[in-house]
C-alpha positions as CSV (number, residue, x, y, z in Angstrom):
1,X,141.7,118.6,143.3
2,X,139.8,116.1,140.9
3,X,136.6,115.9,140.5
4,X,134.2,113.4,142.2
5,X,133.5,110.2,140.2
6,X,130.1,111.2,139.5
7,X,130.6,114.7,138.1
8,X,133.1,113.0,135.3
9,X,131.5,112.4,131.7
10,X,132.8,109.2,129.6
11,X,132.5,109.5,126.0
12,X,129.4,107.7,124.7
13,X,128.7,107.0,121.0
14,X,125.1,106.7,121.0
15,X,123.5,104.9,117.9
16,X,120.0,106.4,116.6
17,X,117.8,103.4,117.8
18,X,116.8,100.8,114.6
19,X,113.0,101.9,114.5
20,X,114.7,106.2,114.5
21,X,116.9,104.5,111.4
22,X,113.8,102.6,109.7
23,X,111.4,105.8,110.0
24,X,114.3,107.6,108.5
25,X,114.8,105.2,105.4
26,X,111.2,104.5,104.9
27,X,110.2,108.5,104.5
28,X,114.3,109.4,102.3
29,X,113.4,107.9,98.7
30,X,117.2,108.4,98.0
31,X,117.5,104.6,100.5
32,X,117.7,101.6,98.8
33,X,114.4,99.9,99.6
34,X,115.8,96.4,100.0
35,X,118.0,97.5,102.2
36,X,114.9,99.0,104.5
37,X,113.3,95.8,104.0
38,X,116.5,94.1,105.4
39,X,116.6,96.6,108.3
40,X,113.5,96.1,109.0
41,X,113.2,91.8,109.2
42,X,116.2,92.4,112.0
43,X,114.0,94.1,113.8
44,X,110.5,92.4,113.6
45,X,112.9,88.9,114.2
46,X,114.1,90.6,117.3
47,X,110.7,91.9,118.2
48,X,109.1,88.4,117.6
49,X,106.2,89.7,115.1
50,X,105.9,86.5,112.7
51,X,103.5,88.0,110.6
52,X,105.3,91.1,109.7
53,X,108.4,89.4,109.5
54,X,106.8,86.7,107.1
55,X,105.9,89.4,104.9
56,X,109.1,90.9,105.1
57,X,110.6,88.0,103.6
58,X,108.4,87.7,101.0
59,X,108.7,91.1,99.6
60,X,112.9,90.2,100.1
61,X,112.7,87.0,98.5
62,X,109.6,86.9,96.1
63,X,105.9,85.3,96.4
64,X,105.0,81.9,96.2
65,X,103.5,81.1,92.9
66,X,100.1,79.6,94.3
67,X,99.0,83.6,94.9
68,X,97.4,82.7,98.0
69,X,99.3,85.0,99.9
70,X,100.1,87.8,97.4
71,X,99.0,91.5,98.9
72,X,96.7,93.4,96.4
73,X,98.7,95.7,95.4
74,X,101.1,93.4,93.8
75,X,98.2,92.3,91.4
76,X,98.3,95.2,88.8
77,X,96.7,95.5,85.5
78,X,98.1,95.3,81.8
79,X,97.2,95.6,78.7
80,X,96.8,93.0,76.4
81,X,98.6,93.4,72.7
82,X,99.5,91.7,70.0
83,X,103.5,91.6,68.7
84,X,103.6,92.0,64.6
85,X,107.4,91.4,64.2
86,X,106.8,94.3,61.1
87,X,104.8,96.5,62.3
88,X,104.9,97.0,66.3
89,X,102.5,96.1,68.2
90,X,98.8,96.5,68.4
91,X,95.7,96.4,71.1
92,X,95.0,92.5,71.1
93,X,90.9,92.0,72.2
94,X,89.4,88.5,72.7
95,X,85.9,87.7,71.6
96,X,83.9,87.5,75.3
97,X,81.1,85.3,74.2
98,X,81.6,82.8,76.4
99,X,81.8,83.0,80.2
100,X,85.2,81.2,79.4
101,X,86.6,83.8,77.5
102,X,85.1,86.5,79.5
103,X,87.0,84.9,82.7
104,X,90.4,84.2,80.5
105,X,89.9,88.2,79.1
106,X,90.1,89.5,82.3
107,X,93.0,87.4,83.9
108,X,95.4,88.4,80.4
109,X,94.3,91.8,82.1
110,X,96.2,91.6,85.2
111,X,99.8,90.5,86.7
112,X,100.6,88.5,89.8
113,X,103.6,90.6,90.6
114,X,105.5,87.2,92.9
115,X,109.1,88.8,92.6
116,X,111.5,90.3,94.6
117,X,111.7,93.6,95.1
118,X,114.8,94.2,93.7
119,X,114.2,92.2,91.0
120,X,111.5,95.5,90.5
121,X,113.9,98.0,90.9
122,X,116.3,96.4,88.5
123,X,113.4,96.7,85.6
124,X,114.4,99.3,82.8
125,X,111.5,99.9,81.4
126,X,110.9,101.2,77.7
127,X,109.0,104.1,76.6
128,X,106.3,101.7,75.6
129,X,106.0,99.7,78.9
130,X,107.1,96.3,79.7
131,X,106.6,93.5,78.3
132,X,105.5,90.3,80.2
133,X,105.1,87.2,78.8
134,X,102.1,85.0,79.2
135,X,101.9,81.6,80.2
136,X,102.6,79.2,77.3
137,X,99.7,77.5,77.4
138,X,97.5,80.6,77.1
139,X,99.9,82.7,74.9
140,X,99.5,79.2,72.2
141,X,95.5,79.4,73.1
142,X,95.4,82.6,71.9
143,X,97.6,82.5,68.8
144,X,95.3,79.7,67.6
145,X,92.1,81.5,68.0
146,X,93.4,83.9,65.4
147,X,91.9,84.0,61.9
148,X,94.0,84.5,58.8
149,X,97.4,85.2,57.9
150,X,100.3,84.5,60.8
151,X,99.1,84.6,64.1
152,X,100.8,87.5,66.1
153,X,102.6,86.8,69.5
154,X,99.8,87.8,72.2
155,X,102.0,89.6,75.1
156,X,100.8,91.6,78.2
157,X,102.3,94.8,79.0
158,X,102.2,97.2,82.0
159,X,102.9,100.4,82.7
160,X,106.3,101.5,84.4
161,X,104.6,103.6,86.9
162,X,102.6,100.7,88.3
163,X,105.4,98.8,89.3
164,X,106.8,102.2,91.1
165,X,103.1,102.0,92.5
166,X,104.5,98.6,94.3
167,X,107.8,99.6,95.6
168,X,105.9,102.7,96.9
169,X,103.3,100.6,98.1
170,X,106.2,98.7,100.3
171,X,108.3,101.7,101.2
172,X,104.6,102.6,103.1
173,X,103.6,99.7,104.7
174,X,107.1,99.7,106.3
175,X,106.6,103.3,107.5
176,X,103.2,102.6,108.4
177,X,104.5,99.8,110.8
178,X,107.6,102.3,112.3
179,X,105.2,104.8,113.2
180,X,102.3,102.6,115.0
């Protein structure tokens, strides 16, 4: 005799829920952290939370230039050398003795870190850091402040591990906001 209708059992395929699957990502550094970042705008655009989901994109699609809305750990600090196309490079220091100088010393000392975060994981850095460019119109300020001889090509560069630092920085915020 069969069985009554509600002793029978239906196959189910039951999907670990998308917060389960972004907890999961967020805490396995072997995921892709774009991808978590993807994973993670689906569900704050189907959860409504504008804020989150603004920042979401940002970190997916790169910062706005003005820095108004860049978090604080994407502002990192650098060092400031010169480039002798001989000789390597060397520690480049500014004369601070003006409040000018002092102010322009300490922003060649820092990076506004605006791109996206692939664009971060995509960086192979060399054993000596990487190299950032400076804006034009300092990077020629500072060539002709130099005295003597050729003037060396002023550069910034940062450590590898501080841009880790960022991606890291993401990868928690996101598990941060899973768990809550």
């Amino acid at each position: 005799m069969p069985k009554p209708l509600s002793h029978w059992h239906y196959p189910t395929t039951m999907t670990t829920p998308a917060i389960i699957q972004l907890q999961q990502y967020a805490i396995d550094q072997q995921h892709n952290v774009p991808e978590l970042l993807r994973k993670a705008l689906l569900v704050a655009t189907k959860l409504k939370l504008l804020d989150f989901k603004a920042w979401l994109f940002s970190e997916i699609h790169g910062y706005e230039k003005n820095n108004l809305s860049l978090p604080e750990y994407r502002i990192i600090p650098c060092e400031l050398q010169a480039i002798d196309p001989h000789r390597g490079r060397y520690p480049y220091f500014l004369f601070k003795d003006t409040p000018e100088m002092v102010e322009l010393d300490e922003e060649c000392h820092k990076i506004y870190v605006h791109d996206p975060i692939r664009f971060l994981l995509e960086m192979t850095p060399p054993s000596g850091g990487i190299i950032i460019n400076l804006p034009p119109d300092i990077e020629n300020f500072l060539m002709s402040i130099q005295k003597g001889g050729m003037p060396l090509r002023p550069v910034r560069v940062v450590k590898p591990q501080l841009i880790i630092g960022i991606i890291d920085a993401v990868r928690k915020r996101v598990l941060d906001w899973v768990l809550a």
